[in-house]
C-alpha positions in Angstrom: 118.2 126.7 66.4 120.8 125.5 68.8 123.9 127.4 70.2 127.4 124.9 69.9 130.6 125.6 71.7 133.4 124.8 69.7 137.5 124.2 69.8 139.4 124.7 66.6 143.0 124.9 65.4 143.4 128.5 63.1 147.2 127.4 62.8 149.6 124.5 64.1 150.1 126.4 66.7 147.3 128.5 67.8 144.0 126.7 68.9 140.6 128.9 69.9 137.1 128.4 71.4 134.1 129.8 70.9 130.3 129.3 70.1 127.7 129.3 66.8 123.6 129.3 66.1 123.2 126.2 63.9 120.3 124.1 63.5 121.6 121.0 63.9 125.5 119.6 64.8 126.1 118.7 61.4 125.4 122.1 60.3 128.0 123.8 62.8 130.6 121.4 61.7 129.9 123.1 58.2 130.0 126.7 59.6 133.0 125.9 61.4 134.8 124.1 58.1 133.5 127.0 55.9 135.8 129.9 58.7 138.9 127.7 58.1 139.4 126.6 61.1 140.4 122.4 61.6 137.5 121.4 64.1 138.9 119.3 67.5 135.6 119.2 69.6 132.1 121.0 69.4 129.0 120.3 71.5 126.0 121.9 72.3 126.3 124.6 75.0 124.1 123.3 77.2 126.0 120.0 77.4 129.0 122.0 77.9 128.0 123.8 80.3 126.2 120.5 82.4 129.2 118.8 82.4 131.6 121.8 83.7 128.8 122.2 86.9 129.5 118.9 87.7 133.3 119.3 87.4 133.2 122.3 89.5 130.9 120.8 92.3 134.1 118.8 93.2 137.0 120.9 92.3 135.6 124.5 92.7 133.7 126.5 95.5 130.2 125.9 96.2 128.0 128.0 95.2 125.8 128.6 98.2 122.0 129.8 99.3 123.4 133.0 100.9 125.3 133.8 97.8 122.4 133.9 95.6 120.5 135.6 98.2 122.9 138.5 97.7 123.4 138.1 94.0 119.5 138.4 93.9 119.5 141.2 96.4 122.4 143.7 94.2 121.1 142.7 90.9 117.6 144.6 92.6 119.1 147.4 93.7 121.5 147.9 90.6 118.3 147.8 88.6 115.9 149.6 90.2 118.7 152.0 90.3 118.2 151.8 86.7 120.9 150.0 85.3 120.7 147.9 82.6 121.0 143.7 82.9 123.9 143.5 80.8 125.9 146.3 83.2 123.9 145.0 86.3 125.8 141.5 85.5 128.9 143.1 84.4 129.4 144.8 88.1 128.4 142.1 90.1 131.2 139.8 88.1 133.5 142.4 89.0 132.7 142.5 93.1 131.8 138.1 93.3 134.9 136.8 94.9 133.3 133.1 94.0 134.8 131.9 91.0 132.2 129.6 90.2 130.1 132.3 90.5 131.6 134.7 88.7 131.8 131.7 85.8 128.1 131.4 85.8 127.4 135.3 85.8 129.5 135.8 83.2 127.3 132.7 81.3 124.3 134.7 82.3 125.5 138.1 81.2 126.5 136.4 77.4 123.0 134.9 77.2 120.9 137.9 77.8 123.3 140.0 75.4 122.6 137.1 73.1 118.9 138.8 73.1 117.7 136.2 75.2 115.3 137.3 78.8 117.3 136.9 82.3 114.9 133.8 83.0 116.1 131.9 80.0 119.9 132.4 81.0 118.8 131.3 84.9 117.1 128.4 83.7 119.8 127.0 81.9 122.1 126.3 85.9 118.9 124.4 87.6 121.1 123.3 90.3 121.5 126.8 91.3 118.3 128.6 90.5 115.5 126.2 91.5 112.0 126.4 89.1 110.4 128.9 91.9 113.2 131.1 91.0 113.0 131.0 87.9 109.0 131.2 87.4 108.9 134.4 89.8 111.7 135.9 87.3 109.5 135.1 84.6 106.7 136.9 85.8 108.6 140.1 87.1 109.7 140.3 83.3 105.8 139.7 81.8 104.8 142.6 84.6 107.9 144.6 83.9 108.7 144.8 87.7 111.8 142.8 87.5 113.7 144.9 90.4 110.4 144.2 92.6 110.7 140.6 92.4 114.1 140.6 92.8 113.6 141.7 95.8 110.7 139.4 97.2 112.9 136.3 96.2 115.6 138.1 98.3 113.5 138.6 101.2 112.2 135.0 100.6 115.3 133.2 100.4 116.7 134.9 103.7 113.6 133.8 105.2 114.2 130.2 104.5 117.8 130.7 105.3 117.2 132.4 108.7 114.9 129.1 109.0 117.8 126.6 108.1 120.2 128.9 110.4 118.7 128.7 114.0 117.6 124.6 113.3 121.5 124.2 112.9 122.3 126.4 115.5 119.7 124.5 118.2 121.2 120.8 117.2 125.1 121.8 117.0 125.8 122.3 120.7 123.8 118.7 121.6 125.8 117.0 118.7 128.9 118.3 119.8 127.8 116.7 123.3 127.2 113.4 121.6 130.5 113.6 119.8 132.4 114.3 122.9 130.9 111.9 125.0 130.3 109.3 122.9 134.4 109.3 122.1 135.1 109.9 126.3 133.0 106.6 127.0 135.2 104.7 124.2 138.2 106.2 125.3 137.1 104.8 129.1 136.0 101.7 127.7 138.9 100.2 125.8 141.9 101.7 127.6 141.5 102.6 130.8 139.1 99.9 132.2 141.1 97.3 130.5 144.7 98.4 132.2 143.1 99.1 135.4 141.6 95.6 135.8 144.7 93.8 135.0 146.1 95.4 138.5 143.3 93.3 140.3 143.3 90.3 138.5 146.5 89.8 140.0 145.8 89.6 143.4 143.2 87.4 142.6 140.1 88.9 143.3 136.7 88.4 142.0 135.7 91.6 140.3 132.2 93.1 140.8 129.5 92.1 138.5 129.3 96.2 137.3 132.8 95.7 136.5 132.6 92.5 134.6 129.7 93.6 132.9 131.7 96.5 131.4 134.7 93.8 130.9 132.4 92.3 128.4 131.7 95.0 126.4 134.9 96.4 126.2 136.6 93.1 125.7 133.6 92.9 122.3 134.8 97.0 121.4 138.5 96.0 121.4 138.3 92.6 119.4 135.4 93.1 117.0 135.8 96.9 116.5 136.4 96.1 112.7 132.8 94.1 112.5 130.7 96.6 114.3 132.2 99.8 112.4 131.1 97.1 109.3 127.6 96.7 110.9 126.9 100.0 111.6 127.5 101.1 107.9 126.0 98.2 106.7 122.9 99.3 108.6 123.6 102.9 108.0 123.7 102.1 103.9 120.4 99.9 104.3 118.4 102.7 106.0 119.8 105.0 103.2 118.8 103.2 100.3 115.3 102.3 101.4 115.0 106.3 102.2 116.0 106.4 98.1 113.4 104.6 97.2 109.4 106.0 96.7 107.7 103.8 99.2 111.0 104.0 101.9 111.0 107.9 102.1 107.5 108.0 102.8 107.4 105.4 105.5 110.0 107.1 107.2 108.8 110.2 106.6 105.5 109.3 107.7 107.8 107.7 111.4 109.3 111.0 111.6 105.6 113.2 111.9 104.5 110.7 114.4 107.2 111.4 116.2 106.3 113.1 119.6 109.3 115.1 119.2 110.5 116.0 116.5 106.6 115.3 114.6 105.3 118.2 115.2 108.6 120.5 114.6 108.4 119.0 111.0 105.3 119.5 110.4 105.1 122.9 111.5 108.4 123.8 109.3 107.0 122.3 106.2 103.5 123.9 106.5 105.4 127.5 107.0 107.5 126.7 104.0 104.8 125.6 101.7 102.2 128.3 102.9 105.1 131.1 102.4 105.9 129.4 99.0 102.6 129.3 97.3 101.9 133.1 99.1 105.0 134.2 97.4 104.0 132.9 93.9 100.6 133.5 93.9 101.3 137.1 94.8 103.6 137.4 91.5 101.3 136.5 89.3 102.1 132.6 88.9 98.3 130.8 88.3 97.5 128.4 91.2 98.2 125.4 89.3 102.0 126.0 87.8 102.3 127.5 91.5 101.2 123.8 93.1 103.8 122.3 91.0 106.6 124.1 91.9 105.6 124.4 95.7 106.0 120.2 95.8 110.0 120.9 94.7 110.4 122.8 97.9 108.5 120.5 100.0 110.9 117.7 101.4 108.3 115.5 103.8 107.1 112.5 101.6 103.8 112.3 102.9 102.5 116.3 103.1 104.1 116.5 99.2 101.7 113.6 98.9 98.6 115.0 100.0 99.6 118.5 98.0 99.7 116.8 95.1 96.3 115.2 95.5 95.0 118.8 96.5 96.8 120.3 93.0 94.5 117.0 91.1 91.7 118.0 93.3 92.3 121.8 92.2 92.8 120.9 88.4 89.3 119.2 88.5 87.5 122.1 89.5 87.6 122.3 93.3 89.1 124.9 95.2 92.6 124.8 97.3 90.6 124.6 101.0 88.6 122.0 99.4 91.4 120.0 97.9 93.4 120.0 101.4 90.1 119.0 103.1 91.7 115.2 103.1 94.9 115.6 104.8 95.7 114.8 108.0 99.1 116.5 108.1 97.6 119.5 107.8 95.6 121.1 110.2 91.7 122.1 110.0 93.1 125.9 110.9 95.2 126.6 107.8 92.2 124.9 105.5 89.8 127.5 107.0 92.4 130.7 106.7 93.1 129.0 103.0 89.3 128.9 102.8 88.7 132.4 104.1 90.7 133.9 101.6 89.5 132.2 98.4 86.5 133.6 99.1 87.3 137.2 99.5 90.4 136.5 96.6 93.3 137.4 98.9 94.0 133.9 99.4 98.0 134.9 99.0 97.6 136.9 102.2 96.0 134.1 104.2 99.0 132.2 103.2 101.2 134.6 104.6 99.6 135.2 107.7 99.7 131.7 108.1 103.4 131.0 107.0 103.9 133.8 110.0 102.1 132.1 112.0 104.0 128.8 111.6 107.3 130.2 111.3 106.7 131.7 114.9 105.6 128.5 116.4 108.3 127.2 115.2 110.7 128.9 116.5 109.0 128.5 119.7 109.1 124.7 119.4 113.3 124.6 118.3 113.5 126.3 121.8 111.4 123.9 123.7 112.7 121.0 121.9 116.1 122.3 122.9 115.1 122.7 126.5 113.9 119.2 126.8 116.8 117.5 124.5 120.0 118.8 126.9 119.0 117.9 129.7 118.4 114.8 128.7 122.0 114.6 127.1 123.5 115.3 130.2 121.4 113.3 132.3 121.7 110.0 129.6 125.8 110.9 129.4 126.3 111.4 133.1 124.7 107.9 133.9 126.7 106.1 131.2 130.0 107.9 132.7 128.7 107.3 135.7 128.1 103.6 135.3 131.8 103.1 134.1 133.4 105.3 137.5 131.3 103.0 139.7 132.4 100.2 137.6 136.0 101.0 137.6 136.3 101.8 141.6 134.1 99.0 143.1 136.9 96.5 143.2 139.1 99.7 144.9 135.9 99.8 147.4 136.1 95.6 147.6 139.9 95.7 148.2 140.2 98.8 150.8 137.0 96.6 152.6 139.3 93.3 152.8 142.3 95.1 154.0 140.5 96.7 156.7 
């Protein structure tokens, strides 16, 4: 059985919309023939409602991480509070200011009336509610602890956001740097240095070699500013595709962790996030298997998914998690042992946790060393650039002031 939405004419002048059980689409056109009604469109309601997410992506607000989070967090409280779904959903419509939002919970509120459970409705908007979601929902409704879980993802997704938050918040102050220099040194570059030097090549003077080094490039800025904006997308479209492609991401992936930067910030983000992850799952009641499965969604580094997935083969055959992870060499001998420690006295879901703490601490700690070390160097790269072009510009002042004298 399949649920149709359909639009149909009752009169010339009135036309309705609404939706039918049928087992197939010929057999809804019959249902709809057999009401009277002159059919104009009918599909199934899960095409409908695909194609109206992707309309609303462009034309309507976003639905965002932090509004889930406190969707997740009210619909907890208004059940443990012991309200029903249907009521739950009908008051958090009312108080959602998002109107995409309120769309979907609306969606979500017909389904479960329908007589269908809260994680069939949640599946059905997968670029909203990811499969971790919507496994852990599954399991709080098996347990009958719906308003506990609730709550975890909550807590979880906060976690991840407060993650996401102070990464943003350590690169926006050196990108706004590198924005503001970066458009001071072309500003310098193709119209000051240019009007300033016509006032010596009239005297006749021999500009500096700084000076006519800095000629050059801003004579190349000024006339083949259309060929290297062209060049730099060009290049900028290349590097995206091959990162599109399998064998692209995880070479540049695998760049990126052996980075002596930013390689060990990445790897000690995506080892938090897939310890905290599997923790989280395992602790609802997810087996380890489905758990592995939906852990690699949330893992975005090419080559640790890679070595997960061998450890969820590995785990499939027989062999433990610890043992399955014994091959990897993104992550370390430390989390294997604590992973180890734990399958044997069957709390492995707290070893994860400590160790997701663990991570997420020396993490933060590396963001602020990372920091520490990247604005300085900012400054000091900008100043010498700026610097470079001051010298360049007043040399021939210096040279001219020296001849006079």
């Amino acid at each position: 059985m399949a649920r149709f939405v359909y639009e149909a004419k009752t009169s010339p002048k009135d036309v309705i919309k609404g939706t039918l059980v049928a087992d197939s689409k010929n057999a809804a056109i019959q249902k709809v023939s057999r009401m009277g009604y002159y059919l104009l469109s009918l599909e199934e309601e899960t095409e409908a409602l695909s194609r109206s997410q992707s309309h609303g992506s462009f034309f309507s607000e976003k639905i965002s991480v932090r509004d889930i989070t406190d969707f997740t967090r009210q619909l907890s409280d208004l059940l443990e509070a012991g309200i029903t779904i249907a009521k739950a959903l009908d008051i958090l419509h009312d108080q959602t200011g998002n109107k995409r939002l309120k769309k979907m919970i609306l969606d979500i509120r017909d389904y479960c009336v329908s007589g269908n459970p809260l994680s069939g409705a949640l599946s059905r908007h997968p670029k909203v509610f990811s499969n971790l979601y919507v496994s852990m929902v599954r399991s709080g409704e098996t347990g009958g602890m719906l308003d506990n879980i609730l709550k975890r993802l909550s807590d979880f997704n906060e976690k991840q956001l407060d993650i996401q938050t102070k990464i943003r918040t350590a690169l926006a102050y050196p990108i706004l740097m590198t924005v503001v220099g970066f458009t001071t040194i072309i500003i310098l570059i193709t119209f000051v240095m240019p009007k300033m030097t016509v006032m010596f090549s009239d005297f006749g003077q021999a500009l500096p070699i700084p000076t006519q080094i800095l000629l050059g490039i801003s004579g190349i800025i000024q006339n083949y500013w259309l060929i290297l904006i062209l060049f730099i997308a060009g290049i900028t479209m290349t590097v995206m595709k091959i990162y599109n492609t399998p064998q692209g991401k995880l070479a540049i992936d695998r760049f990126k962790l052996n980075s002596p930067l930013m390689g060990p910030l990445i790897k000690k983000v995506e080892i938090a996030r897939f310890t905290r992850t599997l923790s989280t799952l395992l602790d609802n009641g997810v087996p380890i298997l489905g758990a592995l499965q939906i852990v690699l969604e949330t893992v975005g580094n090419a080559v640790i998914k890679n070595e997960i997935e061998k450890a969820s083969v590995a785990v499939k055959e027989g062999s433990s998690l610890a043992e399955g992870l014994s091959g990897s060499r993104s992550i370390p001998p430390a989390v294997m042992n604590m992973i180890a420690i734990g399958e044997e006295g069957g709390h492995v879901e707290k070893s994860l946790l400590k160790v997701a703490s663990g991570y997420e601490r020396e993490s933060d700690e590396a963001i602020k060393i990372i920091m520490s070390l990247i604005e300085p160097l900012l400054i000091l790269t900008l100043g010498m650039v700026v610097g470079f072009i001051v010298i360049s510009m007043l040399l021939p002042i210096f040279e001219m002031n020296f001849l006079v004298r």
